[in-house]
SEFI-165560 format. One record per residue (C-alpha): x negated, y, z negated; residue number from 1. Coordinates in steps of 0.2 Angstrom, whole numbers, plus 5000, padded with zeros to 4 digits. Last residue first. Layout:
REM SEFI-165560
R    X    Y    Z romi
R    X    Y    Z  NUM
...
***
This chain:
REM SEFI-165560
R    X    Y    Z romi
R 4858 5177 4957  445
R 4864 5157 4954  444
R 4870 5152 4936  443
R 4865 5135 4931  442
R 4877 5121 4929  441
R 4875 5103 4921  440
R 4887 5089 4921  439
R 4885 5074 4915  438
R 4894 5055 4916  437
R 4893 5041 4909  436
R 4899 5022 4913  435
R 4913 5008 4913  434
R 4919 4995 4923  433
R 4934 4987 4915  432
R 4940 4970 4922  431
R 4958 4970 4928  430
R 4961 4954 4936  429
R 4953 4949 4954  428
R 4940 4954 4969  427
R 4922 4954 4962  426
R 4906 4960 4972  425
R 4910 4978 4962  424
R 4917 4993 4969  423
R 4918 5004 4955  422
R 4923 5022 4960  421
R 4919 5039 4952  420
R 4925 5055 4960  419
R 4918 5071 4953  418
R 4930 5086 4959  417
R 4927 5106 4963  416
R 4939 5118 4962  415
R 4937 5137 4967  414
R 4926 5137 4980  413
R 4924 5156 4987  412
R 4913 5160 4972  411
R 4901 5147 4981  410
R 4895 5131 4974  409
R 4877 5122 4976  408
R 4877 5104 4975  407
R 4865 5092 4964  406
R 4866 5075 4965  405
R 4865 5060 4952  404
R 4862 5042 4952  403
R 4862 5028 4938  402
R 4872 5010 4942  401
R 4859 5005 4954  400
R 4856 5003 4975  399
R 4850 5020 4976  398
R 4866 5028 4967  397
R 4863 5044 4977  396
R 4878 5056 4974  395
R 4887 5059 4989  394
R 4895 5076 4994  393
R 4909 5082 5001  392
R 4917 5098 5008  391
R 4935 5104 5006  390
R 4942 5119 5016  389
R 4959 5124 5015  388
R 4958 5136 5000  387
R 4941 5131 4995  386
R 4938 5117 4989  385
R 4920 5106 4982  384
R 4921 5088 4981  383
R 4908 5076 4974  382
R 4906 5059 4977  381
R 4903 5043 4967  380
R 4901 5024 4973  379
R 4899 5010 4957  378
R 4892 4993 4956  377
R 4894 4984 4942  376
R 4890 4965 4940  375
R 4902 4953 4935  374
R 4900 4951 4914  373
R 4919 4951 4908  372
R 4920 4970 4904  371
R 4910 4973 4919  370
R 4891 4973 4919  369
R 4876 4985 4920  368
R 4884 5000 4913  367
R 4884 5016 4923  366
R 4874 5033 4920  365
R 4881 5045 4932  364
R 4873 5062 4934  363
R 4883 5078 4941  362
R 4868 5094 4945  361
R 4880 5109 4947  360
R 4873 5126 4954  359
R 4881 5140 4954  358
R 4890 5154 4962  357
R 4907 5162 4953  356
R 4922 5154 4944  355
R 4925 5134 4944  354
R 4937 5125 4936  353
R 4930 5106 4936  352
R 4939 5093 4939  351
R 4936 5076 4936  350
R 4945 5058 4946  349
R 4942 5041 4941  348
R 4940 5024 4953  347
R 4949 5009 4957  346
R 4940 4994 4964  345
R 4938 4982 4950  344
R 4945 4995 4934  343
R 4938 5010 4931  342
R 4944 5019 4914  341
R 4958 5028 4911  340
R 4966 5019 4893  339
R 4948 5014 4890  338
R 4943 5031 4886  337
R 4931 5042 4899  336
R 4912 5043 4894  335
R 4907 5060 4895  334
R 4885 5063 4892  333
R 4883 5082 4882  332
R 4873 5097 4890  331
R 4890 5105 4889  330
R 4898 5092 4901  329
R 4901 5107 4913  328
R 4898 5124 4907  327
R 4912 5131 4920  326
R 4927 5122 4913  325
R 4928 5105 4910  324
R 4947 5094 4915  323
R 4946 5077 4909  322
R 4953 5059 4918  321
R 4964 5068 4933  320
R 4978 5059 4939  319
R 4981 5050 4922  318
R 4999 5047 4923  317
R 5009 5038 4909  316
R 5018 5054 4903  315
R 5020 5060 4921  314
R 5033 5047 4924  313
R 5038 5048 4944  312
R 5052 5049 4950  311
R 5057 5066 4956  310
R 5042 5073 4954  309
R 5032 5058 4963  308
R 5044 5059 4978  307
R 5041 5077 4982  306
R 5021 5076 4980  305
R 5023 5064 4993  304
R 5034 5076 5005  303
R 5022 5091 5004  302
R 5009 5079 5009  301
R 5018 5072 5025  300
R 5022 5090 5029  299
R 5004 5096 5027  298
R 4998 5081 5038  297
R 4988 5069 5031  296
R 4969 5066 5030  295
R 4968 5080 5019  294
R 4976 5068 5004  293
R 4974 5081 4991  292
R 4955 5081 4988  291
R 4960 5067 4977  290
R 4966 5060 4992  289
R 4946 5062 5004  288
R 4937 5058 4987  287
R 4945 5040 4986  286
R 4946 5038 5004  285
R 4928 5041 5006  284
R 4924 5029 4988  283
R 4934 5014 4997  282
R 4925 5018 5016  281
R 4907 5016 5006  280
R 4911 5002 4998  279
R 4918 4993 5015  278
R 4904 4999 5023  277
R 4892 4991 5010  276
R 4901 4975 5010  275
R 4904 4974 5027  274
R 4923 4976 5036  273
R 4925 4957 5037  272
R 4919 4952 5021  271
R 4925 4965 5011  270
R 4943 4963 5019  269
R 4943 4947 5014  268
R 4938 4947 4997  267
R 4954 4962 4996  266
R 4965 4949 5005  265
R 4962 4934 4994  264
R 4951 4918 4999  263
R 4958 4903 5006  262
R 4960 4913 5022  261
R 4968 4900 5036  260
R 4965 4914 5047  259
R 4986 4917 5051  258
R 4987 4930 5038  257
R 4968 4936 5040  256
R 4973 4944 5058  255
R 4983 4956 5050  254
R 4972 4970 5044  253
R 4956 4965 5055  252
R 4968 4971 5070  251
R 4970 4984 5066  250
R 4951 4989 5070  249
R 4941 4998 5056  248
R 4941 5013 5061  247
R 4938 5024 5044  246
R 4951 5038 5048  245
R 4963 5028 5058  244
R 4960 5009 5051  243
R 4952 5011 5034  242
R 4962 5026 5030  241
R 4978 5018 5033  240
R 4974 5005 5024  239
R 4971 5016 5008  238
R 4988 5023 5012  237
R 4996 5006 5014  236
R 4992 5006 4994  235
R 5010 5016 4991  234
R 5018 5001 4993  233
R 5007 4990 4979  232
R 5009 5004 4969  231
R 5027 5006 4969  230
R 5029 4995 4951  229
R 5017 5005 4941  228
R 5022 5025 4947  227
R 5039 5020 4947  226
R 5041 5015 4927  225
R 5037 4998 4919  224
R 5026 5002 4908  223
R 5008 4996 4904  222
R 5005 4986 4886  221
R 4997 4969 4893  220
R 4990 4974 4908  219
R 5001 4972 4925  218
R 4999 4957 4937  217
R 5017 4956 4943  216
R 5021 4974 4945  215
R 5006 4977 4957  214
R 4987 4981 4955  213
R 4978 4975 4970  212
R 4966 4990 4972  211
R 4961 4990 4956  210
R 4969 5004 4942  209
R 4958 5019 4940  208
R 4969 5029 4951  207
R 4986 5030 4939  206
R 4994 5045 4945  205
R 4986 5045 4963  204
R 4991 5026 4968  203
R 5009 5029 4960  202
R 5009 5047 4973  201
R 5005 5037 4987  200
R 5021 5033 4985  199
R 5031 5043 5000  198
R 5015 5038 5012  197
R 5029 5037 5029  196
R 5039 5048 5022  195
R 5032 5062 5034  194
R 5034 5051 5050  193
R 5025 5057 5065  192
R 5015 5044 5064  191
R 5027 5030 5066  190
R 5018 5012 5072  189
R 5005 5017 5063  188
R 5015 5021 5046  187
R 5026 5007 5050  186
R 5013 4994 5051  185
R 5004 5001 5033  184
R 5021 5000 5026  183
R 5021 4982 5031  182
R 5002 4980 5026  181
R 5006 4987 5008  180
R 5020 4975 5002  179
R 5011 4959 5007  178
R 4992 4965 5001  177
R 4999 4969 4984  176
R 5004 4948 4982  175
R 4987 4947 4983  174
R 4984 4949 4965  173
R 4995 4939 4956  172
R 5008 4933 4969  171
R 5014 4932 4988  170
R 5000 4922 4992  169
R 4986 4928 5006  168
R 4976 4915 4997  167
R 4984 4901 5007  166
R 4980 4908 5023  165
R 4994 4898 5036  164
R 5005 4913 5038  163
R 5024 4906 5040  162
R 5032 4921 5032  161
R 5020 4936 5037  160
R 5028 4939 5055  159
R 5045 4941 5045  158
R 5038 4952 5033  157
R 5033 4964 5049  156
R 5053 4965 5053  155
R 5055 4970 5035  154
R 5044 4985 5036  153
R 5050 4990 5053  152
R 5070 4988 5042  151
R 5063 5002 5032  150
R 5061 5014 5048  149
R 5074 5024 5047  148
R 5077 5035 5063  147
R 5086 5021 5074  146
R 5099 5021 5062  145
R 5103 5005 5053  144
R 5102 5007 5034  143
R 5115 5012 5029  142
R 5126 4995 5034  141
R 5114 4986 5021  140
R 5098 4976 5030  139
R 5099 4957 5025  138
R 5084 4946 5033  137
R 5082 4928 5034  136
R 5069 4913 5032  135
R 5075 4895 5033  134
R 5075 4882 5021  133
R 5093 4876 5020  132
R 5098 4883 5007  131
R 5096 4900 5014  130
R 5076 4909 5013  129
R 5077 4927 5008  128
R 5068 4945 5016  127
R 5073 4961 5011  126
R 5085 4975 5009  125
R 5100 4973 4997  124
R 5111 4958 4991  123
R 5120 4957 4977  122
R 5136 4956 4981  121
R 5135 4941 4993  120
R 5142 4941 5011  119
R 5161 4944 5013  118
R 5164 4959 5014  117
R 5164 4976 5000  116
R 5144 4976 4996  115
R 5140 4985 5013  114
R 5130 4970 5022  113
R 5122 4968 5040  112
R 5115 4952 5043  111
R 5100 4945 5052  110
R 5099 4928 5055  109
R 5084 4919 5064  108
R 5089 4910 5081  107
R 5087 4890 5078  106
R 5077 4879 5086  105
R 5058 4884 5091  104
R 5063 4899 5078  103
R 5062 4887 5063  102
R 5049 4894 5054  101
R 5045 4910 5058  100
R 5034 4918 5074   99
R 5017 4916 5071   98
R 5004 4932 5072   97
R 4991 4936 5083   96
R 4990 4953 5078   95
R 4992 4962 5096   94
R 5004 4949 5105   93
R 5012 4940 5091   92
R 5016 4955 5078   91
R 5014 4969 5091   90
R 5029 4960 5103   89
R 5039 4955 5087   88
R 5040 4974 5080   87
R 5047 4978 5097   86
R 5060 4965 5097   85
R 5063 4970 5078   84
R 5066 4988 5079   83
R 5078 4988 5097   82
R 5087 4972 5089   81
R 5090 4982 5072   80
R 5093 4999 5082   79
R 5108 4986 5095   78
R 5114 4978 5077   77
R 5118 4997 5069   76
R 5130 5002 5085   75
R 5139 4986 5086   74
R 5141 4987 5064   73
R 5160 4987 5065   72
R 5168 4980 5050   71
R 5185 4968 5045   70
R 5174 4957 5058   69
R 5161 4956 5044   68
R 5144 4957 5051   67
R 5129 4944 5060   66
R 5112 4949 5070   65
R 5104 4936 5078   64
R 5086 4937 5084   63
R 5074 4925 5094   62
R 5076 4937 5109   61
R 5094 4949 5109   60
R 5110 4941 5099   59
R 5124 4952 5092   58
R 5138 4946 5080   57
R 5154 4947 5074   56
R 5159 4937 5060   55
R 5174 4928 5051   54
R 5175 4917 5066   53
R 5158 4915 5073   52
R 5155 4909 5052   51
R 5151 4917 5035   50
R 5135 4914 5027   49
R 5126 4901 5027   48
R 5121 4902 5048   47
R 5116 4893 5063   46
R 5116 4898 5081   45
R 5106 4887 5090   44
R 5089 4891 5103   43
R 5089 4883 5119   42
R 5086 4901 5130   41
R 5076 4905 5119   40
R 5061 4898 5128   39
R 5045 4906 5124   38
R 5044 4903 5105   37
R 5025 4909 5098   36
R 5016 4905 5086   35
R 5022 4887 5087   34
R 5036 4881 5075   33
R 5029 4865 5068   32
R 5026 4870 5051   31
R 5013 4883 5048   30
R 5003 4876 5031   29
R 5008 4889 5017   28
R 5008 4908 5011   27
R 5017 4912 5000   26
R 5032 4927 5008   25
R 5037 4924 4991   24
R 5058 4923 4992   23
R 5062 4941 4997   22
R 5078 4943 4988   21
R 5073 4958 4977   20
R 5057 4961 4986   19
R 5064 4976 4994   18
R 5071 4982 4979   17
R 5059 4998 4973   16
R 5053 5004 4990   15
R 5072 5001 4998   14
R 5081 5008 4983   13
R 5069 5023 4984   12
R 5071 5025 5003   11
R 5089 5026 5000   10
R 5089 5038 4988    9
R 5082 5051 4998    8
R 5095 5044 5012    7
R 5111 5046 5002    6
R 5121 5034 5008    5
R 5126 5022 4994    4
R 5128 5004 4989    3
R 5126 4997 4972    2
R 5115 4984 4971    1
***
């Protein structure tokens, strides 16, 4: 990885490769490390790379950090130690969480890198585990300041490592949940931090994929581009609503790695949360961003939208499944293609263009089963805009596939969305949920 310090790019390299030497965080029996190491005054320093005489290095709580002597990273290993102490107090004291394995002997390694010394060429940001078993991190010299926040996300991977939940895996389709809850930590534990959601923008582009959807569990024929293999980061903004919009308590984020969890994240959620309330909170959030994220700050939304231009591929976007214009659906049921489609937990976005005060009536006629026979269940709302103002509306599904609602629109409310999620009983792969949809308006006097 080539090195450089220019800090939009950074972020990228960070979001893109921080699994690039993170050996699967896979979940596994906890060895016999306890959860938590109160004596480190008898832990060993023990490394594979370079030695306490080609290297300096720092040492604070369980942590070590390590650099090339021909460098001086004094500065950058005092923010990493300040980051990780902290990030260690949440993960065992708030979210009981296990320290890593062998941090009952051995102080876990840390080292700073530039690609001209004497660790390995290729190394970037992440997590790795050396030839002897253990678990380190690798932060490059850039990426050391006390304002950047990548190295919180690696410091909450470490509290991940030695979970004991064997569906919380890093693979197939809860490998997502890995990725998302440390960026979720750092957007809680950084409020004020407007690139704290910078790929939401791969969640909203492609919407109607599932919840879990990462680079390793694409459909046959998807791209390879930002908006497919970001997803899984830019899902802590769905987690982000559940716990400070929705309030659903932190800790029922992070508890499950250490819960011994056979099933995966997203089941687990939906059993902790509540099915219904978990349903309702997925079709909320979903209305609530296509509404243009108005749970963030302005800032933190200007700089979303940002990252998406830049790197985003808008030929394989489908943000917005079918633009109507004032005559809705044209008396006609819509059914959207299967290229956009609800997946399992994803959901479809419609716009309509609206001039002058009506009255619009939205139906939804959804097929019984998925694609692969589980049982549909859908959630739908309706969003009307004016300037700053959003307000929303729920269609009345009454415990079947078919609802509808009728909403009365002012002149002043110039867009106006149907959001269509499917939140079935049903919690892996990429089976299709599909359904109609129509419109009807009638002039108001």
């Amino acid at each position: 990885m080539t090195h450089t310090d220019d800090s939009k790019a950074l972020i990228r390299t960070f979001v893109l490769t921080a699994v690039a030497i993170l050996s699967a965080v896979t979940a596994h029996a906890a060895d016999a490390t306890p959860r938590k190491v109160t004596d480190v005054s008898r832990l060993i320093l023990r490394t594979c790379y370079g030695s306490t005489v080609e290297c300096d290095h720092m040492i604070r709580d369980i942590f070590v950090v390590w650099w090339d002597k021909a460098f001086d990273y004094s500065d950058g290993a005092k923010h990493l130690l300040d980051s990780l102490v902290k990030t260690r107090e949440y993960c065992l004291d708030t979210y009981a969480m296990a320290d890593p394995k062998g941090s009952d002997t051995y102080y876990y390694n840390v080292y700073i890198h530039n690609g001209k010394d004497l660790f390995p060429d290729n190394w970037a940001q992440g997590q790795g585990t050396d030839r002897d078993g253990y678990p380190y991190l690798t932060i490059p010299s850039g990426l050391t300041s006390p304002d950047y926040t990548g190295h919180v996300h690696e410091g909450f991977h470490i509290y991940q490592y030695n979970a004991n939940s064997p569906g919380f895996a890093y693979r197939g389709d809860s490998q997502w949940f890995i990725e998302a809850t440390a960026n979720w930590y750092v957007s809680i534990l950084f409020p004020d931090k407007i690139e704290n959601f910078i790929c939401g923008g791969a969640v909203t582009s492609n919407p109607h994929v599932p919840m879990w959807y990462s680079f390793r569990n694409k459909e046959s024929g998807d791209q390879n581009n930002w908006q497919r293999d970001c997803h899984q980061y830019g899902m802590n903004i769905f987690l982000y609503y559940l716990t400070e919009v929705g309030e659903v308590p932190r800790e029922t984020i992070a508890n499950g790695f250490y819960a011994k969890v056979a099933e995966s994240p997203q089941a687990y959620l939906y059993q902790q949360v509540g099915a219904e309330k978990m349903c309702d909170l997925f079709a909320d959030w979903a209305a609530h961003t296509a509404a243009d994220f108005d749970y963030l700050t302005p800032e933190t939304v200007k700089r979303t939208h940002q990252e998406y231009a830049t790197y985003g591929t808008p030929s394989d976007a489908h943000p917005i499944v079918k633009t109507f214009d004032n005559t809705g659906t044209n008396g006609d049921w819509f059914r959207p293609g299967p290229e956009c489609v609800t997946r399992g937990w994803g959901y479809n976005v419609y716009k309509i263009a609206h001039e002058g005060a009506a009255s619009y009536t939205f139906r939804i006629a959804a097929d019984d089963t998925g694609s692969e026979g589980t049982r549909a269940e859908f959630r739908a709302r309706v969003v009307t805009r004016a300037g700053d103002k959003r307000t929303y509306h729920t269609l009345d599904l009454a415990g079947t596939p078919n609802g509808s609602t009728t909403v009365q629109v002012n002149p002043t409310d110039k867009e106006i969305f149907l959001v269509v999620a499917a939140t079935p009983n049903h919690f892996t792969g990429n089976q299709v949920f599909s359904y109609q949809i129509k419109i009807d308006r009638v002039e108001l006097q």
